[in-house]
C-alpha positions as CSV (number, residue, x, y, z in Angstrom):
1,X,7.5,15.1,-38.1
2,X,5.5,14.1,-35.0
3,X,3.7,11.4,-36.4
4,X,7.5,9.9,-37.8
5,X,8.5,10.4,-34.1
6,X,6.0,8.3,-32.9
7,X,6.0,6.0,-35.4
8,X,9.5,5.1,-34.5
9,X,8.6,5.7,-30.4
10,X,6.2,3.1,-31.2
11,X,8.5,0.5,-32.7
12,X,10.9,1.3,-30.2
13,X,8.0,0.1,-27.4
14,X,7.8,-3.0,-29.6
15,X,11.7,-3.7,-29.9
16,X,12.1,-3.1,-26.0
17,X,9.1,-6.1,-25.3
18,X,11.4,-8.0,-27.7
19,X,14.4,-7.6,-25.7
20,X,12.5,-8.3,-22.5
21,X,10.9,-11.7,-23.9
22,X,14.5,-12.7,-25.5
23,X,15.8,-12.6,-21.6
24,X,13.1,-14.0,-20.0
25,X,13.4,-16.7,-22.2
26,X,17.3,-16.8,-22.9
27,X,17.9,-19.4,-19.7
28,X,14.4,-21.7,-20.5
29,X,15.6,-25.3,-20.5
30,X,14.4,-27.1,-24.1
31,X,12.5,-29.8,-23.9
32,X,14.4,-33.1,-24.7
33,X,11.2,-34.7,-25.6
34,X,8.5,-32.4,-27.4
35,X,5.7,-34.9,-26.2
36,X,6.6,-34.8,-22.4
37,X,5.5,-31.5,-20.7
38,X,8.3,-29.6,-18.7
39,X,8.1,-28.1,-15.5
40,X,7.1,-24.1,-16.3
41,X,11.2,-22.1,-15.7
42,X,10.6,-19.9,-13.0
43,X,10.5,-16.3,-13.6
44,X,13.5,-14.3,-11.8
45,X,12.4,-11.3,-10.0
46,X,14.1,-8.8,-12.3
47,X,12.5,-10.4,-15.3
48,X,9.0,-10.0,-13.7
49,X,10.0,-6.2,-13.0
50,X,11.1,-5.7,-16.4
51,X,8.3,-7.7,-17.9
52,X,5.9,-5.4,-15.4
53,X,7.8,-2.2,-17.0
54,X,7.1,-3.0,-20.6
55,X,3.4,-4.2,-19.8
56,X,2.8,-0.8,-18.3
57,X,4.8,1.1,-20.9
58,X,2.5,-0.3,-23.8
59,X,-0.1,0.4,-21.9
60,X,0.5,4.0,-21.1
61,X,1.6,4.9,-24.5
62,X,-1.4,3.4,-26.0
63,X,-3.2,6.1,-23.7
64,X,-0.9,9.0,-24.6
65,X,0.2,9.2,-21.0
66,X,3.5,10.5,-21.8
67,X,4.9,11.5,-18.2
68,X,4.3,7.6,-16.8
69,X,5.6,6.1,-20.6
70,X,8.7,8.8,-20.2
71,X,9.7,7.4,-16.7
72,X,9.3,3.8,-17.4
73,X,11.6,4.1,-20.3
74,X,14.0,5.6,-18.1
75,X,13.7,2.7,-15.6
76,X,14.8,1.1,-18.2
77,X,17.5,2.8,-19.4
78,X,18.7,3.1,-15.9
79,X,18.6,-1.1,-15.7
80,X,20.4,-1.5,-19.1
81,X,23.0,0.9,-17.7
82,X,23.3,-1.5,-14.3
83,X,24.5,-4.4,-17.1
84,X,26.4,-2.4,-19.1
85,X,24.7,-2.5,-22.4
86,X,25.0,1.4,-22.7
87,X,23.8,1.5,-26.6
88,X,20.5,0.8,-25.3
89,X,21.0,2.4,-22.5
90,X,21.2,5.6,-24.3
91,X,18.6,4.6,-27.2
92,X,16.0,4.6,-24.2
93,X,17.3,7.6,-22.5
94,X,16.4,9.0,-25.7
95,X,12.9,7.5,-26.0
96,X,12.2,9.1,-23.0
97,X,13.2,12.3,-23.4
98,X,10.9,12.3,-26.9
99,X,8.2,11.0,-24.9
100,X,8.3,14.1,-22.1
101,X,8.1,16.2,-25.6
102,X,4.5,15.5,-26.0
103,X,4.2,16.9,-22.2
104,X,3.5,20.8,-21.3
105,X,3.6,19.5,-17.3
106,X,6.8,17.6,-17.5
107,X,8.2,20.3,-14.6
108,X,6.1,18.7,-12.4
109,X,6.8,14.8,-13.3
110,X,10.9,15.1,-12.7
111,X,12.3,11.9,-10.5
112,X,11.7,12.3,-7.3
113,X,15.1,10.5,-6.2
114,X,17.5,11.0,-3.5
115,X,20.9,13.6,-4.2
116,X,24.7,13.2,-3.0
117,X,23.8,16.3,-0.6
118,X,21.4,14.5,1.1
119,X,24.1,11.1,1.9
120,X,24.5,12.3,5.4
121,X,20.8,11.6,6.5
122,X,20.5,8.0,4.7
123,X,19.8,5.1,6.6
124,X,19.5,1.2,5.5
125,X,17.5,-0.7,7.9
126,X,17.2,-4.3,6.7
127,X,14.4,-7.0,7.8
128,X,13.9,-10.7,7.3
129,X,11.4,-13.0,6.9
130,X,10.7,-15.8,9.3
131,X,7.9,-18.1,9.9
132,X,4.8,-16.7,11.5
133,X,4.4,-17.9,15.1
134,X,1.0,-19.6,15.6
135,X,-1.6,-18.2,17.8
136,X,-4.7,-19.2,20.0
137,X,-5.2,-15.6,20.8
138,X,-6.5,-13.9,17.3
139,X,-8.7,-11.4,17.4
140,X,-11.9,-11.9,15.0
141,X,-10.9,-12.0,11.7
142,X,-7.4,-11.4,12.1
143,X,-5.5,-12.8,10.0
144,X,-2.8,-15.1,11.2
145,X,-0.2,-13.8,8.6
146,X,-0.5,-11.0,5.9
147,X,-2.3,-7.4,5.2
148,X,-5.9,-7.4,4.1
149,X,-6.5,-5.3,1.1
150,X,-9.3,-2.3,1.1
151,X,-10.7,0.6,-0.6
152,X,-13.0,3.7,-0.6
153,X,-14.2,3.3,-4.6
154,X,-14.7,7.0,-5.0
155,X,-12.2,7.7,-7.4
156,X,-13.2,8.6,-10.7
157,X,-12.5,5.2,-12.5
158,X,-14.2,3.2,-10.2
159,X,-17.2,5.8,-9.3
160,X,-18.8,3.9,-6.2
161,X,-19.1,0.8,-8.3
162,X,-17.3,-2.0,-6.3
163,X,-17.5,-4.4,-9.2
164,X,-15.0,-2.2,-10.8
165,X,-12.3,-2.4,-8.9
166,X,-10.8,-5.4,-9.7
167,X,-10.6,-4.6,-13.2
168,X,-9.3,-0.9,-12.8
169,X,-6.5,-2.4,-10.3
170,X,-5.8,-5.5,-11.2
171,X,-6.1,-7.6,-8.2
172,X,-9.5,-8.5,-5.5
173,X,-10.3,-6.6,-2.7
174,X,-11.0,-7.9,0.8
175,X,-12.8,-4.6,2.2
176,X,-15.4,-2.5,0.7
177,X,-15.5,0.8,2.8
178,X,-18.6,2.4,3.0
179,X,-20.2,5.2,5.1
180,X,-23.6,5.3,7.2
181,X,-25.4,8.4,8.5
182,X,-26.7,7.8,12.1
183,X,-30.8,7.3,12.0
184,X,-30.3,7.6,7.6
185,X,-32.7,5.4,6.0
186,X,-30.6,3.1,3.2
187,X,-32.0,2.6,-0.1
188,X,-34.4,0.1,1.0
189,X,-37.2,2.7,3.2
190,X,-37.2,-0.2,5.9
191,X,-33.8,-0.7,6.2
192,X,-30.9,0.8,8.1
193,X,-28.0,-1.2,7.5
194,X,-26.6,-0.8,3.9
195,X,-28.3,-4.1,2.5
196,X,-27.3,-3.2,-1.5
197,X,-23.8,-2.6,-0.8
198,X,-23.3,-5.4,1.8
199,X,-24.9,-7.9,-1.2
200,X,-22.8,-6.4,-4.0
201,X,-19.8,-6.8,-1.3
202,X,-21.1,-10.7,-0.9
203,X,-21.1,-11.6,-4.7
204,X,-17.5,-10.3,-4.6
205,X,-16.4,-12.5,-1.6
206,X,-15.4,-9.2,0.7
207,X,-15.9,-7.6,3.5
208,X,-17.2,-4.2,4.1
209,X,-15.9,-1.4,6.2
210,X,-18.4,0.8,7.6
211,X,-17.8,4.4,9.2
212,X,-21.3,4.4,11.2
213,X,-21.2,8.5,12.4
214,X,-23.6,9.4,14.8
215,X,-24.8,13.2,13.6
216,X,-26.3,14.3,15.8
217,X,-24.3,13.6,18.9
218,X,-24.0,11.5,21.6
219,X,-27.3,11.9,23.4
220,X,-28.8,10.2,20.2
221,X,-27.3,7.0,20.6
222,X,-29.3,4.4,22.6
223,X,-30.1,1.0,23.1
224,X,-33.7,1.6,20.5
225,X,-35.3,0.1,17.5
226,X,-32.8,1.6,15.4
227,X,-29.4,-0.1,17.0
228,X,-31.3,-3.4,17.1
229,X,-32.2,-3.5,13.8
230,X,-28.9,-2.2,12.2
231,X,-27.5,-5.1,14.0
232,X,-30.0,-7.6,13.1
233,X,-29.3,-6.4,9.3
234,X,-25.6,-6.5,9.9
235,X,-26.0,-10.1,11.1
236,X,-28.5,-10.8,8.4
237,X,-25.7,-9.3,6.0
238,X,-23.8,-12.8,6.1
239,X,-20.4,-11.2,5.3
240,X,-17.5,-9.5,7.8
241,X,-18.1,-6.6,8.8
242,X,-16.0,-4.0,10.3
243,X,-17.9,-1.4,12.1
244,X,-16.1,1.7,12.8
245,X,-18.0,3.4,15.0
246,X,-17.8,7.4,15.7
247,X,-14.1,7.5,14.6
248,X,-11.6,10.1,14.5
249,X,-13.3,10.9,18.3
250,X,-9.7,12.9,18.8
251,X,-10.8,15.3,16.5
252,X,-12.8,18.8,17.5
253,X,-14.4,18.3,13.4
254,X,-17.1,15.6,14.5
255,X,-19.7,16.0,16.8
256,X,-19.0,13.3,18.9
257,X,-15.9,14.5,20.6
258,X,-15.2,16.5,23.3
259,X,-16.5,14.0,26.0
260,X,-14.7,11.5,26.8
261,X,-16.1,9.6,29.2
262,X,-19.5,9.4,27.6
263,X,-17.9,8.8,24.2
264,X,-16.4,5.6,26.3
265,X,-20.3,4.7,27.8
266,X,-21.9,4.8,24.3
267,X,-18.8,2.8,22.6
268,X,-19.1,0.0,24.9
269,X,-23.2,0.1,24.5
270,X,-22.7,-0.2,20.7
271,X,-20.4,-3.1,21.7
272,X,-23.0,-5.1,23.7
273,X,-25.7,-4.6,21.3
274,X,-23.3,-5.9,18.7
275,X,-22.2,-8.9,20.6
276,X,-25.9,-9.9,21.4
277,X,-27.1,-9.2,17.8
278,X,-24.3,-9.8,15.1
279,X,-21.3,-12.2,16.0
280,X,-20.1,-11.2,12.4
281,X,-19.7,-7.4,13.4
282,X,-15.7,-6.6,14.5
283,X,-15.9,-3.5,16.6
284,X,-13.1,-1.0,15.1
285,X,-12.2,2.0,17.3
286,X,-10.4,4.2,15.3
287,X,-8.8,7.5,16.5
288,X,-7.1,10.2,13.4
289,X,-3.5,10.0,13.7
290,X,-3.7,13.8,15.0
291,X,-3.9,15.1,17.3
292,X,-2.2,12.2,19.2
293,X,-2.3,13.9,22.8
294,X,-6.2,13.1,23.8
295,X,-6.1,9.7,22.0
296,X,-5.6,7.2,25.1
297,X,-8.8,9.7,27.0
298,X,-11.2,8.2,24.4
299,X,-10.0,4.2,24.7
300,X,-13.2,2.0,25.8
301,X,-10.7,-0.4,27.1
302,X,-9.7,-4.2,25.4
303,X,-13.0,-6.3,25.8
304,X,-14.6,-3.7,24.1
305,X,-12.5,-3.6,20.8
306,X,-11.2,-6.1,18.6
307,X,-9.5,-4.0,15.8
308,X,-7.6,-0.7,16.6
309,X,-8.2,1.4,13.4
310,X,-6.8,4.6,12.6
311,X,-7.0,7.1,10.0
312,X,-3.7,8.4,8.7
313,X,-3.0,10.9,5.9
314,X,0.0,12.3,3.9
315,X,-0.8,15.7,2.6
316,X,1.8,18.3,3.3
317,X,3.8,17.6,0.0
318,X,7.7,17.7,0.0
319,X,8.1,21.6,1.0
320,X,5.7,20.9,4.1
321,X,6.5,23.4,7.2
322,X,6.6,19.9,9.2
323,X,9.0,18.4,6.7
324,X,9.0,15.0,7.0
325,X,7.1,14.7,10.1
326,X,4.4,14.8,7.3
327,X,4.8,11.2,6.3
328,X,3.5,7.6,7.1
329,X,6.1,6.5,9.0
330,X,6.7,9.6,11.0
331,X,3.0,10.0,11.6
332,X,2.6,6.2,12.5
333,X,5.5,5.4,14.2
334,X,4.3,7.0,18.0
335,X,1.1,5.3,16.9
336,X,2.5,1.7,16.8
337,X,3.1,0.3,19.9
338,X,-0.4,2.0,21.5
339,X,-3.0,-0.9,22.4
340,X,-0.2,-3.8,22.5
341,X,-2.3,-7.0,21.5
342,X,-4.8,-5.8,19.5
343,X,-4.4,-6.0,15.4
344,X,-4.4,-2.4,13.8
345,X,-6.1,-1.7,10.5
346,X,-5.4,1.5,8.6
347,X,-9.2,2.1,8.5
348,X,-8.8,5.8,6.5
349,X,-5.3,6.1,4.4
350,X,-4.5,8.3,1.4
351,X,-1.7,10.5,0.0
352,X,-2.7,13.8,-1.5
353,X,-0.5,14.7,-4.9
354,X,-2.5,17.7,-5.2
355,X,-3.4,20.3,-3.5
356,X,-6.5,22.4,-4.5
357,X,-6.2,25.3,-2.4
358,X,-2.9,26.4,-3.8
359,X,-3.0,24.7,-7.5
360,X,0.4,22.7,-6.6
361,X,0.8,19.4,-7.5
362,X,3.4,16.9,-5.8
363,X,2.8,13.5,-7.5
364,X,6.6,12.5,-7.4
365,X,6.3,12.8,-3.2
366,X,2.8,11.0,-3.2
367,X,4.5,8.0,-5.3
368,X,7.2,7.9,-2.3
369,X,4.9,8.1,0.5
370,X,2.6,5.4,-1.3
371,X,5.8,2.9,-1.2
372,X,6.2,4.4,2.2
373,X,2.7,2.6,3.4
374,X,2.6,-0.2,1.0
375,X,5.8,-1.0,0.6
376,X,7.7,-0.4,4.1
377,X,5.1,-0.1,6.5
378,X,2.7,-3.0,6.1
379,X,6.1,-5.2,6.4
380,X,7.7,-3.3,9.2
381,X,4.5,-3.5,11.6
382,X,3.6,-7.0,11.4
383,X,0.3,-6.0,13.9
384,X,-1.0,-4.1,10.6
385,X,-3.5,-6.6,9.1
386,X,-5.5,-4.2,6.8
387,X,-5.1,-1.0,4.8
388,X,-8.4,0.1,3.1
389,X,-7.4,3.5,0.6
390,X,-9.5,6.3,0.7
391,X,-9.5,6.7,-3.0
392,X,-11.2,9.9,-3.4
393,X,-11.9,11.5,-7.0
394,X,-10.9,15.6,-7.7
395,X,-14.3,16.5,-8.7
396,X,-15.9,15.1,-5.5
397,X,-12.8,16.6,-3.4
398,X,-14.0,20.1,-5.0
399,X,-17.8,19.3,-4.4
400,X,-16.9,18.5,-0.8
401,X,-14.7,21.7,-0.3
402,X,-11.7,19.8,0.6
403,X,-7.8,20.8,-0.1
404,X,-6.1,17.4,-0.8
405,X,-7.0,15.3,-3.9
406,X,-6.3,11.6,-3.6
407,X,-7.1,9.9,-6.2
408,X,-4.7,7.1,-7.3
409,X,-6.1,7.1,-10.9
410,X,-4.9,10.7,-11.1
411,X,-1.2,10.6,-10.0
412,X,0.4,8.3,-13.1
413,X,3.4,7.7,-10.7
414,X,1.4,6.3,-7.6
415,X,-1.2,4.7,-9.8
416,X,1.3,2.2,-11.6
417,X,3.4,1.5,-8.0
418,X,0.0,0.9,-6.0
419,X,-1.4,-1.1,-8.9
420,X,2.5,-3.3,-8.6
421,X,2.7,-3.4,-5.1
422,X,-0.6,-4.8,-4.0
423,X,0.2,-7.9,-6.4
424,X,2.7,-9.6,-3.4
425,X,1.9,-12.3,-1.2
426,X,1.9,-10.1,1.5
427,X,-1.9,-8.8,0.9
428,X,-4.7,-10.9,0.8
429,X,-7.9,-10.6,-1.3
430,X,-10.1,-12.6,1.4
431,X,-11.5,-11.7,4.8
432,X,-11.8,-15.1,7.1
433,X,-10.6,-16.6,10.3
434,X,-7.1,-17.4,10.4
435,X,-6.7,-16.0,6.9
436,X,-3.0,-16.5,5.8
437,X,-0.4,-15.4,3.2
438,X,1.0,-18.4,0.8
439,X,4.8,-18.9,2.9
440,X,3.0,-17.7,6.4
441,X,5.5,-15.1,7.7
442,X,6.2,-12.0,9.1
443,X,9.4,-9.4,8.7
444,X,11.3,-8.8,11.8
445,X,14.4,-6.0,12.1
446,X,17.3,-7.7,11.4
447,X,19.0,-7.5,14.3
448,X,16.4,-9.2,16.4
449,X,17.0,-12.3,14.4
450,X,18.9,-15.0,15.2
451,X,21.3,-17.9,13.5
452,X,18.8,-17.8,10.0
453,X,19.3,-21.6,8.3
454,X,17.4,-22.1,4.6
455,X,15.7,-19.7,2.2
456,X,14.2,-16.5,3.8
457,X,12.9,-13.1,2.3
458,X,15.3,-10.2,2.7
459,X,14.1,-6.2,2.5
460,X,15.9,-2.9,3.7
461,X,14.0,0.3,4.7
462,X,15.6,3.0,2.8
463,X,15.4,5.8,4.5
464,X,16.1,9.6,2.3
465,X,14.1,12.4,3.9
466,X,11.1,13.4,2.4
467,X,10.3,9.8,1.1
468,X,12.9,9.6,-1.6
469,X,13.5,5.9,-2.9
470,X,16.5,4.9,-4.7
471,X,16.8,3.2,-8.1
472,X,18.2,-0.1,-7.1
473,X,19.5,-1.7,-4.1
474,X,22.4,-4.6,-4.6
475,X,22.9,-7.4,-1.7
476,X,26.6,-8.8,-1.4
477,X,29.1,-10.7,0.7
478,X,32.9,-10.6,0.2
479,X,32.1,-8.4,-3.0
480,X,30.3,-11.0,-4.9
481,X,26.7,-10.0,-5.7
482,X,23.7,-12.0,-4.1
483,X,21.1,-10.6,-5.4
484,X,19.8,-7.1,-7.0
485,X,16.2,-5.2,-7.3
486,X,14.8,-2.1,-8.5
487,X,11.4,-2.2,-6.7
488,X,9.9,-1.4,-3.5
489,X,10.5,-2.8,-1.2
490,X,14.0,-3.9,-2.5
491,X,13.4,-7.7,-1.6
492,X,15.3,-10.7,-2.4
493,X,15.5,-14.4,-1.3
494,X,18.9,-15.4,0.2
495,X,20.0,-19.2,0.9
496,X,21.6,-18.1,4.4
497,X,23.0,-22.0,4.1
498,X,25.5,-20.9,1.3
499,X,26.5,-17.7,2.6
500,X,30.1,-17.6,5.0
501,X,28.5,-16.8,8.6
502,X,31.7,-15.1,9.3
503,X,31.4,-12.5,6.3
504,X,29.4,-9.2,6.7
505,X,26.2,-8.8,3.9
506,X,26.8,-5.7,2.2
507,X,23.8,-3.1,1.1
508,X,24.3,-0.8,-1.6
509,X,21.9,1.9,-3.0
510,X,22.2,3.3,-6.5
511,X,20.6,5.8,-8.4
512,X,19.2,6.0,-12.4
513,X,23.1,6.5,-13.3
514,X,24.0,3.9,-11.0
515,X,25.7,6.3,-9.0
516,X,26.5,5.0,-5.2
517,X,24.0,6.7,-3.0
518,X,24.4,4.8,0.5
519,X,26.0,1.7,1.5
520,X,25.9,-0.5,5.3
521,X,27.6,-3.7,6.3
522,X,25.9,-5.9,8.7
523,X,27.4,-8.7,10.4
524,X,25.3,-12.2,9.6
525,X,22.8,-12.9,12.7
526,X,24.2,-15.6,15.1
């Protein structure tokens, strides 16, 4: 009986693709003329979603990853059920339920969505797009426009391999992080900068991050053979480079806090050594995000930092003491306007779905918090022009006696969205001056825009405590619908020049069942 049921799971997979291609390809134009080549039909962004389901959903059930498989399928039945063709609607529903069957852990894979008793606390917070405002003043490397993609490869797909991380998530990375021990002879005995790493990161067209801890405490760091020739290697190095010296300096677990004022002497020395030696090297300083009180005591002060960096975590999982103080936004908000000028890069970022100390898992919450940062935050801070992951295995999370496991490749749920969301035009695959995305713009709040003329790029912060994300969100005006989504970060394009500027825009979120979760009506900018 189990092989029958998924022999006809499997041809249900096959007849869902169908029923995708047939409405991708149900408005294509035919060609009048076989022999003259036609412009290729656009793609609408629901077909691309759908299209992205059923990619994914082949793929997972080819790897018997039946909690991912059982939750796309229910994406899907949730969409038929948004155009009312409830027949397949339930077919799928059924699909899915066969397919968390084959689960033992399906407990812990249940949707993490928003419930009628939590309406009260909702809030929709829309944003536009509008063009990026030219500037003379960039720091080095900043990008004029867009979020430069990076990663920790320690997870246990990629391994430390940077070659592999393309392939294992589907799209180029701009930063390679990497760590250096202070006085820690690299793999070559006469270097000190990492050489290997810094050509593998060349042959990829990156740049690398590097976390360059002094060990053994700030009385070891001078103006000596060793600075010098890390900086002549960093120069030599030919790519970007990022250095993120002595970080997390808030924090009582490295050896170089506690001292202000001569963390501030040695940053600034680092700083003139770099600037004499290696006019590739940005200089990161980059606090935690907690403890935020002592922060400001450790700032070296503008000429000596182009990048702000900080680390910034999600582990308390959705029954955190600290509720949803625990999150990105929370934790980041009080962060943002610190250091007004300077671009920000989240130098350390990850979101634990498991914690090791207590055997619970919370995958569901780490899939929110992940749309959190790459879906909300990246848009809604436009002076956040890199996120590198710290994508960190289980087995080396054990080895290094640590609670939180991060590893993307091990959370189905926030594997498949981070693998979707880092394909927008938003994030860029190459570090270089003046680096932009394609349309060159940037998301400001709604109501700091003004009269909007043409096509712009529309998104709305939902906001559900503890990270929940709805199914769908719906734009309209004078109850005809604009435009619908059922992604993160719940964008569409709107023509503002054939909407009434005296009619309200109307946001509505839905759940699976297409149940009305939240709804806001906000006047057209004048």
């Amino acid at each position: 009986m189990r092989k029958i049921s998924l022999l006809v799971a499997s041809l249900f997979v096959v007849y869902i693709v169908y029923v995708v291609q047939f409405h991708l390809n149900r408005n294509s134009v035919p060609l009048i003329n076989p022999l003259v080549e036609a412009e290729p039909v656009p793609i609408s962004p629901v077909n691309q979603t759908l299209a992205w389901w059923d990619q994914q959903l082949a793929d997972t059930v080819s790897k018997s990853e039946w909690r991912a498989a059982a939750d796309l399928v229910s994406r899907k039945a949730a969409y038929y059920r948004s155009v009312n063709e409830l027949e397949q609607a339930n077919a799928a529903e059924d699909l899915s339920k066969q397919y968390l069957a084959h689960d033992s852990s399906v407990s812990v894979s249940a949707a993490f969505e928003p419930t009628t008793a939590e309406l009260q606390t909702v809030t929709l917070e829309p944003y536009v797009s509008v063009p990026s405002a030219a500037s003379a003043t960039l720091a080095k490397f900043e990008p004029q426009s867009g979020v430069y993609l990076g990663m920790l490869g320690a997870d246990k797909r990629v391994g430390f391999n940077m070659n592999n991380i393309e392939s294992v998530y589907g799209r180029k990375h701009a930063i390679y992080l990497s760590y250096v021990g202070w006085r820690k002879v690299q793999t070559n005995p006469t270097s000190y900068f990492p050489i290997k790493t810094a050509e593998t990161v060349k042959a990829l067209g990156g740049a690398l991050q590097i976390g360059w801890e002094p060990r053994y405490g700030l009385d070891d760091v001078q103006d000596d053979e060793y600075v010098r020739t890390f900086a002549r290697e960093a120069k030599a190095s030919g790519i970007p480079v990022f250095l993120r010296y002595a970080s997390e300096m808030n924090g009582a677990w490295v050896p170089w806090h506690g001292d202000p004022k001569k963390y501030i002497e040695k940053f600034r020395l680092i700083h003139k050594i770099m600037k004499e030696e290696a006019p590739n090297v940005v200089m990161v300083w980059s606090p935690n995000f907690m403890p935020m009180n002592n922060i400001d005591d450790y700032y070296p002060g503008d000429e000596y930092v182009d990048w702000i960096g900080y680390s910034l975590y999600a582990v308390g999982g959705p029954e955190d003491k600290i509720g949803d103080k625990s999150g990105f936004l929370q934790s980041f908000q009080p962060l943002s306007g610190k250091f007004p000028g300077k671009p920000i890069m989240i130098s350390e970022g990850a979101v634990s779905h498991y914690n090791l100390t207590t055997n619970q898992s919370y995958e569901r919450w780490a899939e929110g918090q992940l749309g959190d940062l790459y879906g909300y935050l990246a848009r809604m801070y436009p002076r956040v022009k890199a996120i590198t992951y710290f994508n960190f295995g289980k087995e080396r999370a054990i080895r290094s006696k640590m609670d939180a496991v991060y590893d993307l490749g091990e959370n189905p749920f926030a594997d498949l969205l981070y693998r979707r969301s880092i394909q927008h035009d938003l994030f860029l695959s190459r570090v270089e001056e003046g680096a932009r995305t394609h349309e060159n713009s940037t998301y400001i709040p709604w109501s700091q825009a003004s009269k909007l003329q043409g096509k712009h790029k529309l998104f709305t912060h939902v906001s559900f405590p503890q990270s929940k994300h709805p199914f769908a969100i719906v734009y309209y005006q004078d109850g005809k619908q604009l435009g619908i989504t059922y992604e993160l970060p719940w964008e569409i394009e709107l023509d503002f020049s054939k909407l009434d500027p005296s009619l309200p825009l109307t946001i509505t979120a839905f759940n699976r069942s297409m149940e009305k979760l939240a709804e806001a009506s906000i006047p057209l900018p004048k």
